[in-house]
C-alpha positions, 0 to 999 in steps of 0.5 A: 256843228259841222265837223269834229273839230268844230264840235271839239272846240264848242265843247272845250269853250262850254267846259272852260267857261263853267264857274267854279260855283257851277261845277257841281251841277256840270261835273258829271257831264265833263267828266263822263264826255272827258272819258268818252270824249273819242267815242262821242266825236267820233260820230263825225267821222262815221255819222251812226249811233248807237241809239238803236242798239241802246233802245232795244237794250232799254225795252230789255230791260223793261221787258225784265222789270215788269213781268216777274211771273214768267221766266225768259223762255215763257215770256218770249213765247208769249211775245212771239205769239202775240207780236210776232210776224208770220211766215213761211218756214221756206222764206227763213230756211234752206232745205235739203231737198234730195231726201224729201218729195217735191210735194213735201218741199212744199207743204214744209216751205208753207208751214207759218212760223214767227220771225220775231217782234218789236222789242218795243211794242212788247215794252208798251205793252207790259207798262199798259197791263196789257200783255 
C-alpha cells in the first residue's frame, strides 16, 4: 500500500469481511489495531517505526531473564568489557584544559575507555551459555 487512506480502506474491507465464526481467531487483532488504529497508520505519513527501539527493548529484557547470578551493575560491567569498543577518553570528552599541561591533555585524551555495545550480541551471547 501506498498511502494512508489506501491502507485504512484495505483494513476497514479485511475487518468487515471477518465472519462471525471467524471472530474468535481476529478478535485480538481488530480490536489491539482499533485502539491503535492513529498510531499504526501514522507510519504513512512519517515513514519510521519504532522497530529499533522495541528491539533493544526485547534484547533487555533477554539480557534480564537469563543472567540471574549478577545484579545490573555487574552484568554491564561484564558487557562492556566483553563487547565493548574502545576509544580514546579525548574522543567521548571535552577537557578543561587551563589547569592541566599539554602533555597531560594528551596522555589523558589517549587513555582507552568503552563506548558501550550491541544489546543484541550480549543477547545471543546469554541464549548460547556463552557470556
Amino acid at each position: 500500500m501506498d498511502s494512508r487512506e489506501q491502507t485504512e480502506k484495505a483494513y476497514d474491507r479485511l475487518r468487515d469481511a471477518i465472519t462471525p465464526e471467524h471472530r474468535k481467531y481476529f478478535g485480538k487483532l481488530v480490536r489491539t489495531v482499533g485502539n491503535s488504529q492513529s498510531e499504526i497508520f501514522n507510519f504513512y505519513e512519517a515513514r519510521f517505526t519504532n522497530g529499533p527501539l522495541e528491539r533493544m527493548n526485547r534484547a533487555i529484557n533477554d539480557i534480564s531473564s537469563a543472567d540471574y547470578s549478577c545484579d545490573f551493575e555487574i552484568l554491564r560491567y561484564k558487557a562492556l568489557l566483553r563487547y565493548g569498543n574502545l576509544v580514546p577518553l579525548g574522543d567521548l570528552a571535552m577537557f578543561e584544559t587551563g589547569k592541566i599541561s599539554r602533555e597531560e591533555r594528551r596522555e589523558l585524551a589517549n587513555i582507552p575507555v568503552v563506548q558501550g555495545f550491541d544489546l543484541s550480541t550480549l543477547a545471543r551471547s546469554l541464549r548460547r551459555g556463552a557470556f
